[in-house]
PDB file of N, CA, C and O in Angstrom:
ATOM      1  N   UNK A   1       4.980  11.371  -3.164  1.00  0.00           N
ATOM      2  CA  UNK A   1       6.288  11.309  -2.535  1.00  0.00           C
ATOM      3  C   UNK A   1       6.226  11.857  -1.106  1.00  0.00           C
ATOM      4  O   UNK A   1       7.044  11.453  -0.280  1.00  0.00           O
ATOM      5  N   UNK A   2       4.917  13.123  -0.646  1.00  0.00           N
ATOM      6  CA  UNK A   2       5.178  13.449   0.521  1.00  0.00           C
ATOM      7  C   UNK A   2       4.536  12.575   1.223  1.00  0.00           C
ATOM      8  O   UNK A   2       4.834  12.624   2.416  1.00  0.00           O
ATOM      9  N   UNK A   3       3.669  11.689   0.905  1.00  0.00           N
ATOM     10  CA  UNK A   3       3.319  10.575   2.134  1.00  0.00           C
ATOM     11  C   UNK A   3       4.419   9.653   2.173  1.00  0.00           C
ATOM     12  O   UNK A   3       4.901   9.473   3.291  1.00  0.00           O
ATOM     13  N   UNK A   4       4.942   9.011   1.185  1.00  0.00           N
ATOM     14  CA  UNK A   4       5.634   8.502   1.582  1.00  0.00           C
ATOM     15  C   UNK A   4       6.473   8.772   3.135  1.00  0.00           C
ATOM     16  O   UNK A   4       6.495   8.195   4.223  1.00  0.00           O
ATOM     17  N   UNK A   5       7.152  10.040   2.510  1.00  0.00           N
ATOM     18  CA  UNK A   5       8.268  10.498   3.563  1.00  0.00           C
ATOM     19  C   UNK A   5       7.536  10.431   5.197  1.00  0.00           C
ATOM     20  O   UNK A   5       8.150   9.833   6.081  1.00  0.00           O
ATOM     21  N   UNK A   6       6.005  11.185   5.540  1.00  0.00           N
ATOM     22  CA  UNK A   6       5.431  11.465   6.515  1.00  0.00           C
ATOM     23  C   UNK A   6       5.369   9.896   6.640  1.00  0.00           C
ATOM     24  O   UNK A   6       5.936   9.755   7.723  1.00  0.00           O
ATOM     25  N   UNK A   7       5.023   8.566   6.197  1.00  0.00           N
ATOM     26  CA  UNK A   7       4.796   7.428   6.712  1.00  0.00           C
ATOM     27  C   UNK A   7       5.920   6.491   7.380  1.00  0.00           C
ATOM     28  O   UNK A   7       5.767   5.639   8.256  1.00  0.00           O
ATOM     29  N   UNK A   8       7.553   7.050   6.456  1.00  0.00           N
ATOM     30  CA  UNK A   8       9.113   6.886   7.128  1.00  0.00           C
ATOM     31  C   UNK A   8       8.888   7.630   8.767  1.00  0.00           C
ATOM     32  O   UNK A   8       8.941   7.016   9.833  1.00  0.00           O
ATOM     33  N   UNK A   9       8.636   9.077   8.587  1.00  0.00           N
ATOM     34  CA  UNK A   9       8.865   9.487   9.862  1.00  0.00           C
ATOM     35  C   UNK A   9       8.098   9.016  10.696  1.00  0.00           C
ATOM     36  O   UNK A   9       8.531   9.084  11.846  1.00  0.00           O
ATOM     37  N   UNK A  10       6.821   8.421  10.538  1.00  0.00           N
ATOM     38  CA  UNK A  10       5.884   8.017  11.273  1.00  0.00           C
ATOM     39  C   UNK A  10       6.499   7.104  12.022  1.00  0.00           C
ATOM     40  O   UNK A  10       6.698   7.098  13.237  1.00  0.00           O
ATOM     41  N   UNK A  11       6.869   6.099  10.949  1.00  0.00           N
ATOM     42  CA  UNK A  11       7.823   4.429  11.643  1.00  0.00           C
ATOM     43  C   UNK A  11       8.599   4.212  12.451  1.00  0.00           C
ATOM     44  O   UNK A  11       8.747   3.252  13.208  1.00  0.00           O
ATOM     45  N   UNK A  12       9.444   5.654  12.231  1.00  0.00           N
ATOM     46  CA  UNK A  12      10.510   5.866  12.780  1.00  0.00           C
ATOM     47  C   UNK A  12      11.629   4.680  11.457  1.00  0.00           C
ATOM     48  O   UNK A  12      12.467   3.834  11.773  1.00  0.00           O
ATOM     49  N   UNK A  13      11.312   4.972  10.449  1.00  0.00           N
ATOM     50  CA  UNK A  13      12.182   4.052   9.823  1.00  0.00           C
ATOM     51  C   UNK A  13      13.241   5.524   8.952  1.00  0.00           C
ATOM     52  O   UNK A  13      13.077   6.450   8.157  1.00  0.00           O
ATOM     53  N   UNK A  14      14.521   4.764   9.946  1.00  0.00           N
ATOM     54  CA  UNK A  14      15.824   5.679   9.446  1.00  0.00           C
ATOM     55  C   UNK A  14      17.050   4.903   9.099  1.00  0.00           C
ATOM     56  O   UNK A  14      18.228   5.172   9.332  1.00  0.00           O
ATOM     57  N   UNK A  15      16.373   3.605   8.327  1.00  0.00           N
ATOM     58  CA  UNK A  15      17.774   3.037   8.311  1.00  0.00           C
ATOM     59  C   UNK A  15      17.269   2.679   6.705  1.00  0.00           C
ATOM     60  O   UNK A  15      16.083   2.859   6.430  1.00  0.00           O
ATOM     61  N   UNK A  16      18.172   2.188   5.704  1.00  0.00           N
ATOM     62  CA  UNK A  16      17.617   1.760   4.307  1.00  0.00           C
ATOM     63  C   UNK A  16      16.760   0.603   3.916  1.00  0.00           C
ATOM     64  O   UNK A  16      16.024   0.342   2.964  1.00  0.00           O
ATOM     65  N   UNK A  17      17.270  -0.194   5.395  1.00  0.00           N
ATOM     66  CA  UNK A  17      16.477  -1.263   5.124  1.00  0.00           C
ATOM     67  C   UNK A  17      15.095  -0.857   5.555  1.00  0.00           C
ATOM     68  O   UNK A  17      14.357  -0.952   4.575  1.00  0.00           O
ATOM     69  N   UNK A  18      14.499  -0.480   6.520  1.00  0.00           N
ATOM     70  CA  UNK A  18      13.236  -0.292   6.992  1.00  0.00           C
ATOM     71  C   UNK A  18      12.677   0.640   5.741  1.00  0.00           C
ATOM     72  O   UNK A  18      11.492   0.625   5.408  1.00  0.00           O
ATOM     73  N   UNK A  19      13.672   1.443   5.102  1.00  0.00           N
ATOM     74  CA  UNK A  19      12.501   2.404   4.111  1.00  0.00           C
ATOM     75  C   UNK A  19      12.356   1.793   2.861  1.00  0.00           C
ATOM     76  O   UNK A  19      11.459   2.107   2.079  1.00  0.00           O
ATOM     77  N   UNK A  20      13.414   0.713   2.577  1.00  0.00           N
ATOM     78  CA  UNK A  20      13.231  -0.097   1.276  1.00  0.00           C
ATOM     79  C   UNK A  20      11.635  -0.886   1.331  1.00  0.00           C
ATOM     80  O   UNK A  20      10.816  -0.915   0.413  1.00  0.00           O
ATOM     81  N   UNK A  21      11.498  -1.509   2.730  1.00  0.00           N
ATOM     82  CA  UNK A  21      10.370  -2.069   3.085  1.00  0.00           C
ATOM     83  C   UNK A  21       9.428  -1.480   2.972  1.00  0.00           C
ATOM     84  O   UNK A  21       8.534  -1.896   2.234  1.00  0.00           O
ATOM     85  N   UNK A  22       9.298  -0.202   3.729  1.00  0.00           N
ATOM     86  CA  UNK A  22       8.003   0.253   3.590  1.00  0.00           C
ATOM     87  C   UNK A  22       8.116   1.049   2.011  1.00  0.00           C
ATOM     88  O   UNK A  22       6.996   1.135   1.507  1.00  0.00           O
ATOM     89  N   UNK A  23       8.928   1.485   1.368  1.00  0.00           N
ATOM     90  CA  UNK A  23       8.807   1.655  -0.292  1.00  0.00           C
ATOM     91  C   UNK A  23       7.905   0.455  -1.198  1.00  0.00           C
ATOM     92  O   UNK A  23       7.026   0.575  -2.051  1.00  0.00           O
ATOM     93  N   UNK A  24       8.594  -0.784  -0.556  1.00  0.00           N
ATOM     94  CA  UNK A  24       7.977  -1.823  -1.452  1.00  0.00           C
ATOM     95  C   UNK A  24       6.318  -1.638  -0.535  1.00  0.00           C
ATOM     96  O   UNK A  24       5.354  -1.268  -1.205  1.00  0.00           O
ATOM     97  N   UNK A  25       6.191  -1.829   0.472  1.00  0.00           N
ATOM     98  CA  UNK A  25       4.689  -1.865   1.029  1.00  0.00           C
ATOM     99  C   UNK A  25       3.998  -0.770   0.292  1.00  0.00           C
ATOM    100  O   UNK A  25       2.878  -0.905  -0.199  1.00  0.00           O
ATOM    101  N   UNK A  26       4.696   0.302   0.235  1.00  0.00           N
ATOM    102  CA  UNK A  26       3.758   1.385  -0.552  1.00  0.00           C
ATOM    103  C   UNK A  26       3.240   0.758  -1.545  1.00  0.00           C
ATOM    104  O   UNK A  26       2.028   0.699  -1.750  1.00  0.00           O
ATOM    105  N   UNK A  27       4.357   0.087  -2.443  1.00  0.00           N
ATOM    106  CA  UNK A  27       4.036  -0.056  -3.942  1.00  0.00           C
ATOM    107  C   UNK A  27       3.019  -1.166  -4.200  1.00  0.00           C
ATOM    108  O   UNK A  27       2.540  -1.488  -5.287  1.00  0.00           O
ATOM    109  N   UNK A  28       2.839  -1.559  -3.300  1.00  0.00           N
ATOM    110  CA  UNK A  28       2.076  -2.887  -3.146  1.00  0.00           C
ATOM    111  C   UNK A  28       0.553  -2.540  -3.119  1.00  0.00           C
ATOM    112  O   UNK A  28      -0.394  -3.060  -3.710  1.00  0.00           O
ATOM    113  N   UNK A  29       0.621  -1.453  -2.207  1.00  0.00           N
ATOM    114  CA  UNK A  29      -0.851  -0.910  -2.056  1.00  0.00           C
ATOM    115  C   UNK A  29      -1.104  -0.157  -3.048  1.00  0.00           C
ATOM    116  O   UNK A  29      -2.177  -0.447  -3.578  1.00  0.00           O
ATOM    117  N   UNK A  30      -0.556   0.697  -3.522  1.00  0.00           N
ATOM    118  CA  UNK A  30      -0.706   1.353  -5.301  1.00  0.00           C
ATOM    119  C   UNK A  30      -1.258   0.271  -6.066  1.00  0.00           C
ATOM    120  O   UNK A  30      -2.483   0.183  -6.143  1.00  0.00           O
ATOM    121  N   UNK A  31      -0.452  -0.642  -6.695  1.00  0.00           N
ATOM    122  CA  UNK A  31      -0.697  -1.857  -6.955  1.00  0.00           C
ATOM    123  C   UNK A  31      -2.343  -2.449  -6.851  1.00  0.00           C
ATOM    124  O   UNK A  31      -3.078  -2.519  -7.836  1.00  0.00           O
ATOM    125  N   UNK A  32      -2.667  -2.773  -5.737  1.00  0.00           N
ATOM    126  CA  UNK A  32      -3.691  -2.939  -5.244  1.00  0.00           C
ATOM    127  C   UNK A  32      -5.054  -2.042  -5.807  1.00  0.00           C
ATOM    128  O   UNK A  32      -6.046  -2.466  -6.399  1.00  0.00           O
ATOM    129  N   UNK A  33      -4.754  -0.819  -5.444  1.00  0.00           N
ATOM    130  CA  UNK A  33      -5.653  -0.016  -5.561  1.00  0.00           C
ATOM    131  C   UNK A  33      -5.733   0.302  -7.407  1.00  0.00           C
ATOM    132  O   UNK A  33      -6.646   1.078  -7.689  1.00  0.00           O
ATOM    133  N   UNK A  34      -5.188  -0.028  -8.206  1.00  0.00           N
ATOM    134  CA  UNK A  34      -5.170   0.377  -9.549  1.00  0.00           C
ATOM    135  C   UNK A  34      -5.971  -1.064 -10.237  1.00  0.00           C
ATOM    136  O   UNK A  34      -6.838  -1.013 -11.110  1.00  0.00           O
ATOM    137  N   UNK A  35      -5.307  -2.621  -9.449  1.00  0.00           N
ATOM    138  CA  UNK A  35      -6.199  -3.593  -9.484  1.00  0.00           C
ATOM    139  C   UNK A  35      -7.941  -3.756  -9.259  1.00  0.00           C
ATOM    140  O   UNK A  35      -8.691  -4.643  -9.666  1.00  0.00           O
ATOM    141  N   UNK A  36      -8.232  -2.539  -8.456  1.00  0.00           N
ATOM    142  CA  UNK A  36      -9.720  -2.345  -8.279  1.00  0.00           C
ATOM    143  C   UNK A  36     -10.578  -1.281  -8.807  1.00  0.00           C
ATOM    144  O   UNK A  36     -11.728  -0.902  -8.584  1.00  0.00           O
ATOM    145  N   UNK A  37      -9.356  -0.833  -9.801  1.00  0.00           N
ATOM    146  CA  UNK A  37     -10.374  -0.224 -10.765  1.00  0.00           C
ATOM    147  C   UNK A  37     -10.326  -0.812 -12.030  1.00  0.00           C
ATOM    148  O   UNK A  37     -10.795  -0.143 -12.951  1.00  0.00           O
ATOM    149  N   UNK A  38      -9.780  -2.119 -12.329  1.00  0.00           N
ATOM    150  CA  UNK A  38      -9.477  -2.744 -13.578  1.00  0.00           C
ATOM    151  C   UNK A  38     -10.364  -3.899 -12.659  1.00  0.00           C
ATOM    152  O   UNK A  38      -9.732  -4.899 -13.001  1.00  0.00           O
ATOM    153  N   UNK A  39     -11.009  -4.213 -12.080  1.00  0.00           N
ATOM    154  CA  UNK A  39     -11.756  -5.679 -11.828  1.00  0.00           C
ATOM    155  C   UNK A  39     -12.971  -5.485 -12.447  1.00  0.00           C
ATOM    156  O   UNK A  39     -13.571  -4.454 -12.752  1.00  0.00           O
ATOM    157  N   UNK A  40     -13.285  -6.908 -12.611  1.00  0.00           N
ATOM    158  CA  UNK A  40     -14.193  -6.284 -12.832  1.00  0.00           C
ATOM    159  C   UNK A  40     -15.875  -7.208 -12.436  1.00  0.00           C
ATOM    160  O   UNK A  40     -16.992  -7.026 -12.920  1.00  0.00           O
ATOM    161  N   UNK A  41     -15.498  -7.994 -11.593  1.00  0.00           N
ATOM    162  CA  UNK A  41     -15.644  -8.692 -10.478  1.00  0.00           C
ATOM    163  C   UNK A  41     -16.126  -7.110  -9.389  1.00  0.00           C
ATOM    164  O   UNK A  41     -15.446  -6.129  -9.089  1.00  0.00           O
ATOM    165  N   UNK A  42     -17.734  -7.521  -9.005  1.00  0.00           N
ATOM    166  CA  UNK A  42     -17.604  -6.407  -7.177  1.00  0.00           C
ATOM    167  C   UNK A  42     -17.336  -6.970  -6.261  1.00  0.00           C
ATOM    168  O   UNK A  42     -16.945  -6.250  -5.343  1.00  0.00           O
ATOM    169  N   UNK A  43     -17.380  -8.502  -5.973  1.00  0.00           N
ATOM    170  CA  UNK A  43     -16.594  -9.441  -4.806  1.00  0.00           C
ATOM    171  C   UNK A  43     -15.425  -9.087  -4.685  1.00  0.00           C
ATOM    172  O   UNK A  43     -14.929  -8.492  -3.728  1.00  0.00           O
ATOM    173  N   UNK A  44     -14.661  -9.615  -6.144  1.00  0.00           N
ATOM    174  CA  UNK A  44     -12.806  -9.283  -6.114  1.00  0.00           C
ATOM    175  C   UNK A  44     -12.679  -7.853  -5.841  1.00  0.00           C
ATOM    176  O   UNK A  44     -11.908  -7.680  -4.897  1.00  0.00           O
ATOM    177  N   UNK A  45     -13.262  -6.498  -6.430  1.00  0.00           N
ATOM    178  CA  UNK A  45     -13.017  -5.281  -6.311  1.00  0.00           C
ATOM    179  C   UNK A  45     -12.822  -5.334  -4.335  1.00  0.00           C
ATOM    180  O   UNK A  45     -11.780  -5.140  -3.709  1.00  0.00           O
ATOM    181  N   UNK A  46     -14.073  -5.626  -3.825  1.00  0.00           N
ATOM    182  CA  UNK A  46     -14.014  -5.610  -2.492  1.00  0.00           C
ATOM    183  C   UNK A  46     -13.406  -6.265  -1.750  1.00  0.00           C
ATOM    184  O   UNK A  46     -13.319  -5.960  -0.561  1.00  0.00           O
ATOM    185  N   UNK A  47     -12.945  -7.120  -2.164  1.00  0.00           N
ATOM    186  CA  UNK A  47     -12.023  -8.097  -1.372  1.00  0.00           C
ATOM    187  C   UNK A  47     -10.366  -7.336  -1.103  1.00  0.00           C
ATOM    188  O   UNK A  47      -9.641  -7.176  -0.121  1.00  0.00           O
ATOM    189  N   UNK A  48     -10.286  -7.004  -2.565  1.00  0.00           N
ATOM    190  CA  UNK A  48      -8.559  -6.321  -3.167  1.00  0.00           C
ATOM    191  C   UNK A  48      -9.137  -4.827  -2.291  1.00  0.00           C
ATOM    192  O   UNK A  48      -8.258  -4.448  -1.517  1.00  0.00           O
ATOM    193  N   UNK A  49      -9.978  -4.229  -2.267  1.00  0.00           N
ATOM    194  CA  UNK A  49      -9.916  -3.069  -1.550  1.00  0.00           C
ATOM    195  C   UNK A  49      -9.754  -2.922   0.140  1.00  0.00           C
ATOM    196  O   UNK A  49      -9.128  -2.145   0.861  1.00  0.00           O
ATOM    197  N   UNK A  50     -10.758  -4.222   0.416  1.00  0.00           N
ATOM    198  CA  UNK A  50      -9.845  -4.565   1.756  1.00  0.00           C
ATOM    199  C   UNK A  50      -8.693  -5.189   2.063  1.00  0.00           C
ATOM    200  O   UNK A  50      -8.412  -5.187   3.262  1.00  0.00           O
ATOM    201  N   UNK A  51      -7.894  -5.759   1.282  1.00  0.00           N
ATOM    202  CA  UNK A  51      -6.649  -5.855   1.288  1.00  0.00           C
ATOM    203  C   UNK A  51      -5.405  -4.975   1.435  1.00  0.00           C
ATOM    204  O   UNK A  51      -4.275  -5.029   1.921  1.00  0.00           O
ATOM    205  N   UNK A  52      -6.202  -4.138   0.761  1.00  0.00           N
ATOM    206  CA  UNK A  52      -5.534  -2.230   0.508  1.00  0.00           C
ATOM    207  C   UNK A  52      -5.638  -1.136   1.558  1.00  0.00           C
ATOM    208  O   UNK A  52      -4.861  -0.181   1.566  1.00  0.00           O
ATOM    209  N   UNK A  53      -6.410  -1.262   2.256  1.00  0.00           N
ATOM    210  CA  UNK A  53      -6.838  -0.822   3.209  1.00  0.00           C
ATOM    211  C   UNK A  53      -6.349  -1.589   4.477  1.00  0.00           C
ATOM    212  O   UNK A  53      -6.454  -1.162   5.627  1.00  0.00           O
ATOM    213  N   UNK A  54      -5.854  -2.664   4.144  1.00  0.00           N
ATOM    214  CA  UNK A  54      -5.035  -3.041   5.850  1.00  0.00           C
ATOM    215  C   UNK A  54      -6.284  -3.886   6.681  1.00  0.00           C
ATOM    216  O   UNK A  54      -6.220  -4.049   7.900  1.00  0.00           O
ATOM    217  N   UNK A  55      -7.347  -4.364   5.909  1.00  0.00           N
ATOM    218  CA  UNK A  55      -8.666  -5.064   6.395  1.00  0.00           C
ATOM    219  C   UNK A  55      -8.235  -6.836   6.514  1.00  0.00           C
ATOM    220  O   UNK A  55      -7.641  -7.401   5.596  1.00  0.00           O
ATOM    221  N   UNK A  56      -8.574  -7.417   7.557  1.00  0.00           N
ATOM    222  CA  UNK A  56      -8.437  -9.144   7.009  1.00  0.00           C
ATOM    223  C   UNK A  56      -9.625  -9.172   6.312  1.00  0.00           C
ATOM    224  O   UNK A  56      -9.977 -10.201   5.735  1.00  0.00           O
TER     225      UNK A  56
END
């Protein structure tokens, strides 16, 4: 919960809509990262980890 908040202030996101967004972006990358320890694929693991990481 405290990154979250430090990644709002970062944005400068102070309105509901901007923190709904980056809430869902969080959850996305959680998401992500729980997907690469259930692969079981090391291509897909690495692929989904650079995805997670903000990598093209």
């Amino acid at each position: 919960m405290r990154e979250r908040k430090i990644i709002m202030e970062d944005y400068g996101a102070n309105n509901p809509r901007d923190q709904a967004l980056i809430e869902a972006l969080l959850d996305i990358r959680q998401l992500l990262a729980i997907l690469v320890v259930h692969t079981e694929s090391g291509a897909t693991a690495a692929a989904i980890r650079d995805v997670a990481k903000n990598k093209p």
